[in-house]
C-alpha positions as CSV (number, residue, x, y, z in Angstrom):
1,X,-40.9,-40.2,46.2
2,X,-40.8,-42.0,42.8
3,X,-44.7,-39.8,41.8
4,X,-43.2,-37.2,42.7
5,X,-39.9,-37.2,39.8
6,X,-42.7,-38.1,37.5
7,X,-44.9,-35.7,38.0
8,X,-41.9,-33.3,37.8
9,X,-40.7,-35.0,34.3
10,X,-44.0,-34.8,32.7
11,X,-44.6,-30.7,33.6
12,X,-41.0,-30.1,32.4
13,X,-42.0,-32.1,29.1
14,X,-45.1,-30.3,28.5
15,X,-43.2,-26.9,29.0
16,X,-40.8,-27.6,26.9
17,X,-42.2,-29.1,23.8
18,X,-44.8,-26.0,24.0
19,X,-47.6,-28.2,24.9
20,X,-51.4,-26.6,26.1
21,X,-52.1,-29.8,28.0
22,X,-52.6,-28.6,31.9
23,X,-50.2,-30.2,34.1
24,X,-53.0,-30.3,36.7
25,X,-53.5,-33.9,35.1
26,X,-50.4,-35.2,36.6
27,X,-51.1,-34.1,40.4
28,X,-53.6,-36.3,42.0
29,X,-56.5,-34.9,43.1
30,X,-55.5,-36.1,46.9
31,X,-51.8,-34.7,47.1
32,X,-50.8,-31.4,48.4
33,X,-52.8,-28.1,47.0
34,X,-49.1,-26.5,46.5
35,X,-46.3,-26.7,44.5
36,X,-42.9,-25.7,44.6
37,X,-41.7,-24.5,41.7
38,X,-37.6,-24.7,40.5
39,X,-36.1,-22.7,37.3
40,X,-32.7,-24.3,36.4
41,X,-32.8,-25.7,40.1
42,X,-33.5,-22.9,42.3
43,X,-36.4,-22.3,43.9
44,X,-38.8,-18.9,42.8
45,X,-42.0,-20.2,44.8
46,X,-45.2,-21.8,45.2
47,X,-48.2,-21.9,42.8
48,X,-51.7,-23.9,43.1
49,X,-52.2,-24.7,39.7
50,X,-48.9,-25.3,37.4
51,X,-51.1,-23.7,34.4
52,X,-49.5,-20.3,35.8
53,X,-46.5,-21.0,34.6
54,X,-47.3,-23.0,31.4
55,X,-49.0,-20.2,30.4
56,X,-46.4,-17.7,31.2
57,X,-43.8,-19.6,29.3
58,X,-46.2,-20.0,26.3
59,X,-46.8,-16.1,26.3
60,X,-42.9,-15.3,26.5
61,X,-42.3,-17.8,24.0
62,X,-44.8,-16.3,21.4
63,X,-43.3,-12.9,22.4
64,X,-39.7,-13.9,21.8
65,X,-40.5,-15.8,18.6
66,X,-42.3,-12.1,17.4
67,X,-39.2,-10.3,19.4
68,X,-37.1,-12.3,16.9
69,X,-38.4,-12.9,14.3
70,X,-37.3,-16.7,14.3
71,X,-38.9,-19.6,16.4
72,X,-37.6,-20.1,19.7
73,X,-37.9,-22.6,22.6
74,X,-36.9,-22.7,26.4
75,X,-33.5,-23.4,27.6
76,X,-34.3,-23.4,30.8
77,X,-35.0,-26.8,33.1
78,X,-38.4,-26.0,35.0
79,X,-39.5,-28.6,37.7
80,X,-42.5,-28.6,39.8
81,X,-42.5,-30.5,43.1
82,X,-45.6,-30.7,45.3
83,X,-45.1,-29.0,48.8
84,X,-47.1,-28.5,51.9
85,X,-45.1,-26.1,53.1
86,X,-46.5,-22.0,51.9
87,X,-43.6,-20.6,53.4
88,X,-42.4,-18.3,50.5
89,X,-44.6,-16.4,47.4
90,X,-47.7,-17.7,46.2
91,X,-47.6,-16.8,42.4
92,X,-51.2,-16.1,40.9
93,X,-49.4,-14.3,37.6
94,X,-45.6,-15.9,36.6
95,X,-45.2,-13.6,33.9
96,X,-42.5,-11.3,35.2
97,X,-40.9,-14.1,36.6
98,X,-40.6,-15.6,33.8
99,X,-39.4,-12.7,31.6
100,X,-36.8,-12.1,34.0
101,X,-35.5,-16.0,34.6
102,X,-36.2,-18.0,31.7
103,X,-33.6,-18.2,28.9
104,X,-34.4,-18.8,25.4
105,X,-32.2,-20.6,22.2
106,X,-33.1,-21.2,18.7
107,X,-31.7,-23.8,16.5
108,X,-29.2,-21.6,14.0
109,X,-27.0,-22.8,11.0
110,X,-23.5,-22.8,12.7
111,X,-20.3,-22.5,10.7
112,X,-17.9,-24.9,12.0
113,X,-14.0,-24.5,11.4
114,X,-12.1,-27.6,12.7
115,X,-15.0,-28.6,14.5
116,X,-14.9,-25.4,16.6
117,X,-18.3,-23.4,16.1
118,X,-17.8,-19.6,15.2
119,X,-20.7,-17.6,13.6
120,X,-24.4,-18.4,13.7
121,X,-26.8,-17.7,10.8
122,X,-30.5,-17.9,10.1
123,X,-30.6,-21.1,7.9
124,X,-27.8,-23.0,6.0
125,X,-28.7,-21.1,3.0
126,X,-27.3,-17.7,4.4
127,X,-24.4,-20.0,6.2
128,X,-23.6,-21.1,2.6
129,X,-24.1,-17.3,1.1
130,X,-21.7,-16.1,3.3
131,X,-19.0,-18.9,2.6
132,X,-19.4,-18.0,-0.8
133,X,-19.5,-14.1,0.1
134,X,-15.9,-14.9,2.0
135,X,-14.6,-16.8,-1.1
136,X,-15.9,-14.0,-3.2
137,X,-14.6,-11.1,-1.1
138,X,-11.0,-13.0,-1.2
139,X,-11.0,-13.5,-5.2
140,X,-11.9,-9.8,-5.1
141,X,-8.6,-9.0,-3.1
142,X,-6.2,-10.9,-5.1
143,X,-7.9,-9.5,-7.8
144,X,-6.8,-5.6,-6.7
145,X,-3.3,-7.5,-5.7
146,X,-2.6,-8.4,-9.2
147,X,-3.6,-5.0,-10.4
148,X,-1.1,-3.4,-8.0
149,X,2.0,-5.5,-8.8
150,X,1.7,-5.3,-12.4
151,X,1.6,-2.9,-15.0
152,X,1.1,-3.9,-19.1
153,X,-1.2,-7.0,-17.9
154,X,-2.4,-9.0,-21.2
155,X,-4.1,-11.6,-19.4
156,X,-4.9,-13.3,-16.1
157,X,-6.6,-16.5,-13.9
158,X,-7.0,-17.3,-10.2
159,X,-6.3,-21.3,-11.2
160,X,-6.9,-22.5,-7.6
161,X,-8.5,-21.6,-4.4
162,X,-8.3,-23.6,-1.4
163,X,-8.7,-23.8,2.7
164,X,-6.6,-25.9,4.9
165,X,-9.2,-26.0,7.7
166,X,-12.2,-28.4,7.8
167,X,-15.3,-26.0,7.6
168,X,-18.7,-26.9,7.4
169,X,-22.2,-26.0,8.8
170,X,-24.0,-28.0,11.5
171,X,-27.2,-27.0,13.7
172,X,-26.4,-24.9,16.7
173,X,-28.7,-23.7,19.6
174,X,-27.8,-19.8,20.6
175,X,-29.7,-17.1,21.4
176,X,-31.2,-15.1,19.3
177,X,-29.3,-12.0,19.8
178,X,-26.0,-14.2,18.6
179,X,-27.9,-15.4,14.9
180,X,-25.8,-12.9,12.8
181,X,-26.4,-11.3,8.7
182,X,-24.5,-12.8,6.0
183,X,-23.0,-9.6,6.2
184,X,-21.7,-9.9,9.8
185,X,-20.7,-13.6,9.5
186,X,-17.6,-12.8,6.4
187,X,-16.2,-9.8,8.5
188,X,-16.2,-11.7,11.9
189,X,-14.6,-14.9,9.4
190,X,-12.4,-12.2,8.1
191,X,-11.4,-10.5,11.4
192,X,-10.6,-13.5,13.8
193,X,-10.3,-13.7,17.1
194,X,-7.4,-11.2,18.0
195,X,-7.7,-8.0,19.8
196,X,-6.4,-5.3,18.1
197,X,-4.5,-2.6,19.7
198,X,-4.3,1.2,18.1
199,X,-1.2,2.8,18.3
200,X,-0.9,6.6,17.3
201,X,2.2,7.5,15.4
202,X,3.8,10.5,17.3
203,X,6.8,13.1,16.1
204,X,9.7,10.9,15.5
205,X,8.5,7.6,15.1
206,X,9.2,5.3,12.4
207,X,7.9,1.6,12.0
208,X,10.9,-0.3,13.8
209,X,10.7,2.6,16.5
210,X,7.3,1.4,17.1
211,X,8.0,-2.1,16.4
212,X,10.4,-2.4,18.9
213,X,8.4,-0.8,21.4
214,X,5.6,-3.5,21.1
215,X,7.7,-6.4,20.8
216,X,7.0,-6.4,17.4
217,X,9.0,-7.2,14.1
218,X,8.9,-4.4,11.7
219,X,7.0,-7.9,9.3
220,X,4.5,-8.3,11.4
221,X,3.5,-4.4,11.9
222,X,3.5,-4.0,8.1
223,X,0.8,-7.1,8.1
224,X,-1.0,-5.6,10.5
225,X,-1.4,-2.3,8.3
226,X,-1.9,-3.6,4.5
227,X,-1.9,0.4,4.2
228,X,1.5,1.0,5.2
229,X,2.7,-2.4,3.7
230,X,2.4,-0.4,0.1
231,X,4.9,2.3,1.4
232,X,6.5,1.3,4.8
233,X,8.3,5.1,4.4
234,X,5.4,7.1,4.4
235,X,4.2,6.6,7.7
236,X,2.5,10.4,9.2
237,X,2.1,11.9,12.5
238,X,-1.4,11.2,14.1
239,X,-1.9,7.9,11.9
240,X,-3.6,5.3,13.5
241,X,-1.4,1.6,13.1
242,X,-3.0,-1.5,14.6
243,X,-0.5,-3.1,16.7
244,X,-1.8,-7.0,16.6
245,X,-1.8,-9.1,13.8
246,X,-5.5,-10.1,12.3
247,X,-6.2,-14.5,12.5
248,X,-9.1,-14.9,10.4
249,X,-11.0,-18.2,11.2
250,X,-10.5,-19.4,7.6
251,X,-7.4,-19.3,5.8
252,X,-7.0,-19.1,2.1
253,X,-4.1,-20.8,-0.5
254,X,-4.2,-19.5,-4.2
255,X,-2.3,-20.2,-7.4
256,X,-2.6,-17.3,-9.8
257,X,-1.2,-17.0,-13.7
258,X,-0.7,-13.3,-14.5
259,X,0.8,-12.5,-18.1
260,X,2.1,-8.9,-18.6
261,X,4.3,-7.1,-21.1
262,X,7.7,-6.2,-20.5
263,X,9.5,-3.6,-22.4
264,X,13.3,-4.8,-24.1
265,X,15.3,-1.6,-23.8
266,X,17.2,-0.7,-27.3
267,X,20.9,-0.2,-27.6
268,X,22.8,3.0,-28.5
269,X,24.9,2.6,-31.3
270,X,27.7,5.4,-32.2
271,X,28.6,6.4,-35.4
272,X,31.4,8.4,-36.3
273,X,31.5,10.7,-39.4
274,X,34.4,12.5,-40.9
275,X,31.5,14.9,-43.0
276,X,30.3,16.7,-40.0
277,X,32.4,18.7,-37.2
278,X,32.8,17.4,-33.4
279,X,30.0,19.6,-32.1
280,X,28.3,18.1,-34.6
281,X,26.5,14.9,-32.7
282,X,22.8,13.7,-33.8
283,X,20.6,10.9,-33.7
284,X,20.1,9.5,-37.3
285,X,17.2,6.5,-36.3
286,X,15.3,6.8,-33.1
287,X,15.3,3.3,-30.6
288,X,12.1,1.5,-30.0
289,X,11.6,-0.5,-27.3
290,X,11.1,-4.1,-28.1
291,X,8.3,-6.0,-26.1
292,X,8.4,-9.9,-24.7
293,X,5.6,-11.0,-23.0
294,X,5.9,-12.8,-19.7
295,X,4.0,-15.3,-17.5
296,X,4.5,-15.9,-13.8
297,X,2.5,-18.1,-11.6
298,X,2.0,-16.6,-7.6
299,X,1.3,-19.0,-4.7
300,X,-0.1,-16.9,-1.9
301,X,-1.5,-17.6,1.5
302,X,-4.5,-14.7,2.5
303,X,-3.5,-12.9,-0.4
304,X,0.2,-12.4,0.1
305,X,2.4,-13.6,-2.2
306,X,4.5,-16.9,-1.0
307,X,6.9,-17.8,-3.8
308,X,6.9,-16.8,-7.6
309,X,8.2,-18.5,-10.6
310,X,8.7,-17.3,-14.1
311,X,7.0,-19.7,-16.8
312,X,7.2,-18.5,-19.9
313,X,8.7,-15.3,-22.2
314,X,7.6,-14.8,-25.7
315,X,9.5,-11.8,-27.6
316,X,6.6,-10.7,-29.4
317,X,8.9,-7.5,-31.1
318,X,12.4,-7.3,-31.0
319,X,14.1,-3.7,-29.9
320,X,15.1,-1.8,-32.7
321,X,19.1,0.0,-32.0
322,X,19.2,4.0,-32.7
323,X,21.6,5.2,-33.7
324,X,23.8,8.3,-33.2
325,X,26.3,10.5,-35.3
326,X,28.6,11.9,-34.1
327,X,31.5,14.3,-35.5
328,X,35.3,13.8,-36.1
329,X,35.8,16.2,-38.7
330,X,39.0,18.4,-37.7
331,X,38.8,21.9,-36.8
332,X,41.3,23.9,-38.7
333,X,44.1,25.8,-37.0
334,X,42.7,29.6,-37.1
335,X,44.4,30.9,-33.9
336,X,47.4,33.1,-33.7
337,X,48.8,31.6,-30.2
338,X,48.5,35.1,-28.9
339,X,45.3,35.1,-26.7
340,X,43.4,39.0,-25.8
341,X,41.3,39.4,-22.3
342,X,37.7,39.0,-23.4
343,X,37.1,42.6,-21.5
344,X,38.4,44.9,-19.4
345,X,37.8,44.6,-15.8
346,X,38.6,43.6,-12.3
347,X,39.1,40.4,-11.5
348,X,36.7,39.1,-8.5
349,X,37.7,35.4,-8.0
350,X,40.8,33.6,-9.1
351,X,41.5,30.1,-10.7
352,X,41.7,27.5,-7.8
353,X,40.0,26.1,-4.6
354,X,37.7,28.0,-3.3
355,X,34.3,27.6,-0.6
356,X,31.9,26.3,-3.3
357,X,34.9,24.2,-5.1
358,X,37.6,24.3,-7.5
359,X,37.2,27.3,-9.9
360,X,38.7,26.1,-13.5
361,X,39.1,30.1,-14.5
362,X,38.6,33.1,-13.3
363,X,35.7,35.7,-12.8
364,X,35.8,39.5,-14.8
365,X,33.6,42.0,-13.3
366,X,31.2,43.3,-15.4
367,X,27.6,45.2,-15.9
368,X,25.4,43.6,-18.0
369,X,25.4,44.0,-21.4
370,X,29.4,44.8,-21.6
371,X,30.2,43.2,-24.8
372,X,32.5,39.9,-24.8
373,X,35.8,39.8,-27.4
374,X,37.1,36.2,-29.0
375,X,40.5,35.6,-26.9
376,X,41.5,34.9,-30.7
377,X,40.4,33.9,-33.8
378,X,38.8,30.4,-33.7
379,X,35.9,28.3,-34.9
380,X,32.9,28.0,-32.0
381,X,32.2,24.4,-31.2
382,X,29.4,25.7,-28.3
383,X,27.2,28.6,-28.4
384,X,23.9,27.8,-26.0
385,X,23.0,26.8,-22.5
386,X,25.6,24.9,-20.5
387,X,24.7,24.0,-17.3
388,X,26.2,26.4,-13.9
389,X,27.9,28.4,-17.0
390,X,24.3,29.7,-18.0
391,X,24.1,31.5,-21.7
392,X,28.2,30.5,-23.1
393,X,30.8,30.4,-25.6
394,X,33.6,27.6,-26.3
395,X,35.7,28.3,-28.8
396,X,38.4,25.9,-30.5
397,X,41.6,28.2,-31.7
398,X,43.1,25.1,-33.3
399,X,42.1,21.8,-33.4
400,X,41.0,21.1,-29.8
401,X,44.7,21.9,-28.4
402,X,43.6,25.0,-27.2
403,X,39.8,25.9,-26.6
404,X,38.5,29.4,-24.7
405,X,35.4,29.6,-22.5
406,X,33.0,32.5,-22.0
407,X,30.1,32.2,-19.3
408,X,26.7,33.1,-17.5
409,X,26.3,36.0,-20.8
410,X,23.0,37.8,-20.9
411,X,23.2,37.6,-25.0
412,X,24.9,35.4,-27.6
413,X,25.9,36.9,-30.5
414,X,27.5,33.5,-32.3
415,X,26.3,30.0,-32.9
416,X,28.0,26.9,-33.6
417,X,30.4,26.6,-36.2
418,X,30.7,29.9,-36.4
419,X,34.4,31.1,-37.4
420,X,35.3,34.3,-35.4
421,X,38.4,36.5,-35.7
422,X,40.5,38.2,-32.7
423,X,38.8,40.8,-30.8
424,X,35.1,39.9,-32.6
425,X,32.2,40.6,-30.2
426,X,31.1,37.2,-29.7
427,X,28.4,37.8,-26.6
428,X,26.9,40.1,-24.3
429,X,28.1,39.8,-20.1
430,X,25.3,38.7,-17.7
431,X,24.5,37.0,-14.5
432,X,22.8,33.4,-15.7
433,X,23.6,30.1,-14.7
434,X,25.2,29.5,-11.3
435,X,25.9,33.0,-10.6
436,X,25.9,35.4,-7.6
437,X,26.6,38.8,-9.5
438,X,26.7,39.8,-13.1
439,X,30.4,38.9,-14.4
440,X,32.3,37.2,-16.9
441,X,33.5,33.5,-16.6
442,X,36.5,33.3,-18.7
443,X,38.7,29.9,-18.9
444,X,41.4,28.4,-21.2
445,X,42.6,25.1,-21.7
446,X,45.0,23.4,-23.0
447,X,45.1,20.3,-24.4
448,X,40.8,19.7,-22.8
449,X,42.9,20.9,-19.1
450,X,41.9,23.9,-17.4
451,X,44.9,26.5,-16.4
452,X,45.1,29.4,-14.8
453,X,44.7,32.1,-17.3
454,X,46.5,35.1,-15.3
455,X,49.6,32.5,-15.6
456,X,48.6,31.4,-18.8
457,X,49.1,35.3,-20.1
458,X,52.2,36.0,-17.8
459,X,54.0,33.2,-19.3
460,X,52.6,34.6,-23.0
461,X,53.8,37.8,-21.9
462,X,57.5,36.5,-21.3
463,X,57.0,34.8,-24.8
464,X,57.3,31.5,-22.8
């Protein structure tokens, strides 16, 4: 039996190295005229002379290798055993056979992490492009990350870049079809292993919503979709959210300096002046913003930021104050304590609570255009735009105790400072501001208090 494991040995040998040398020279010429020939230990039949196969496996090899495009060899453990049984196929032509049963590997440049092998390349030149091409494509993401957190930046550096895991490329025999591009080899390094899920966000949802459905933490679903980690509220039906959390093969640490300029908000400072009236109120110097410039260093793991620390801040210019002026000058007595209705006309809504709120004086009825009278004689502190009361009037009838207010006019015949007698037209009646019908706001009050006015003239009336 021992002539016939080496015979066996030596045809196996020739196949595999890709010899020409006929295996014929290893049969003796007085031993059986068959031979039973195994492919990875099963049996596919008989030939006469071995050369059948040889030659097959030398014609599929040269096809795979131009199939390819890379040189290839057998993987497969063919063993020819004389026989002088026939009972099964005689092959005269192996080529099929061998098309459909051998396998085939080349030796590719694996990338190793931790000893595990997970991408095959050409050579170890690509394998080292595309370690580079990863290292690359991650400087170019913290890059974009930096740009997004900060705004003003002066300067920045990516001091240190490193990976945790062991990685490095050793030969590794695949088949052809797994020998990826540089190109493919960075996204599967990026991507990992895990499967992701896609989850369509429907009517109603929100991120815990969908969180909690998947046994998720709200974190972990905002890693999952860098999109939605920029604005975890803005979420839209019919998005598309990946559900499991990418593992790339290859993690990365980085330490980056970032200095940026920060604006130093100015102070308001008031000044009072005797020389000009209350309404009187001005900026005399403008604030600037003072500017300090400030350096933080960033660890981050994959990008993400880990911790941050403060360095450094340099005031480069200090805020400059501005400065307001504002009025105390008094306003003389001109009233006569005896106050007129602005116009004539019916009274709509009353001083008090009411759906919208509490009404601090009462409405007039009015078309537009009816001209508006001074209450009495007075000096006006506000003649403009005044929020809900539209187009109005204030007037002061003596030194703030006792001020008049006119609103949502169509016209304004007075401005401020203005010093207006009893009964003197002072504006035209309208419907601007917070208004649902064209009318007259009137108010008074006493002492910067709103009364009611129809009391305020019944107790005038009574000489109270």
């Amino acid at each position: 039996m021992r002539w016939k494991s080496v015979l066996a040995a030596s045809l196996l040998a020739l196949l595999l190295l890709g010899g020409c040398t006929s295996p014929q020279a290893a049969v003796e010429t007085t031993g059986p005229k068959l031979l039973s020939v195994y492919i990875d230990g099963e049996f596919v039949g008989y030939v006469a002379d071995p050369e059948v196969v040889t030659r097959a496996v030398q014609g599929f090899l040269w096809s795979e290798r131009q199939r390819w495009g890379m040189w290839v060899r057998s993987a497969s453990d063919i063993t020819f055993v004389p026989s002088r049984d026939g009972d099964g196929p005689i092959l005269t032509d192996a080529s099929e056979l061998v098309a459909e049963r051998i396998d085939v590997v080349t030796e590719a440049a694996g990338i190793y992490v931790d000893g595990q092998p997970v991408v095959a390349l050409r050579s170890p030149e690509e394998a080292a492009e595309a370690l580079r091409a990863l290292e690359d494509a991650y400087l170019a993401e913290v890059e974009a990350r930096i740009r997004a957190e900060r705004q003003n930046i002066r300067s920045f550096s990516i001091d240190e870049v490193t990976r945790p895991e062991k990685v490095e490329t050793r030969p590794w025999l695949v088949h052809p079809a797994e020998v990826r591009t540089v190109e493919e080899a960075v996204a599967i390094l990026q991507r990992g292993t895990d499967k992701v899920i896609i989850h369509v966000v429907k009517p109603g949802e929100s991120l815990w919503s969908i969180a909690m459905a998947n046994d998720m933490t709200v974190e972990d679903l905002r890693k999952a979709n860098p999109e939605v980690d920029a604005n975890p509220h803005l979420i839209r039906i019919g998005q598309e959210l990946n559900l499991v959390v990418p593992d790339p093969y290859i993690t990365y640490h980085s330490t980056d300096t970032v200095q940026y300029a920060k604006a130093i908000p100015f102070s308001v400072e008031v000044r009072y002046s005797a020389e000009h009236w209350p309404w009187e109120r001005f900026v005399s110097r403008y604030g600037q913003y003072g500017e300090k410039l400030v350096s933080v260093r960033t660890i981050r793991e994959n990008g993400r930021p880990v911790s941050r620390e403060v360095i450094e801040e340099v005031v480069v210019r200090q805020p400059v104050s501005q400065i307001v002026v504002q009025g105390t000058r008094p306003i003389p007595d001109r009233g006569s304590g005896s106050l007129i209705w602005p116009l004539e006309g019916r009274i709509t809504s009353g001083y008090g609570w009411r759906s919208l709120g509490f009404h601090r004086g009462v409405d007039i009825a009015a078309n537009v255009g009816t001209p508006v009278k001074a209450a009495d004689a007075g000096t006006v502190i506000t003649a403009g735009w005044v929020g809900g009361y539209g187009k109005a009037v204030f007037i002061d009838h003596g030194g703030g105790k006792l001020v008049t207010v006119y609103g949502h006019n169509s016209v304004l015949k007075v401005k401020p400072g203005d010093v207006v007698s009893k009964g003197q037209v002072i504006a035209l009646s309208g419907n601007t501001g917070r208004s649902t019908g064209p009318h007259l706001h009137f108010e008074i009050r006493v002492n910067g208090r709103a009364v009611d006015p129809v009391e305020y003239f019944k107790r005038q009336t009574l000489g109270q």
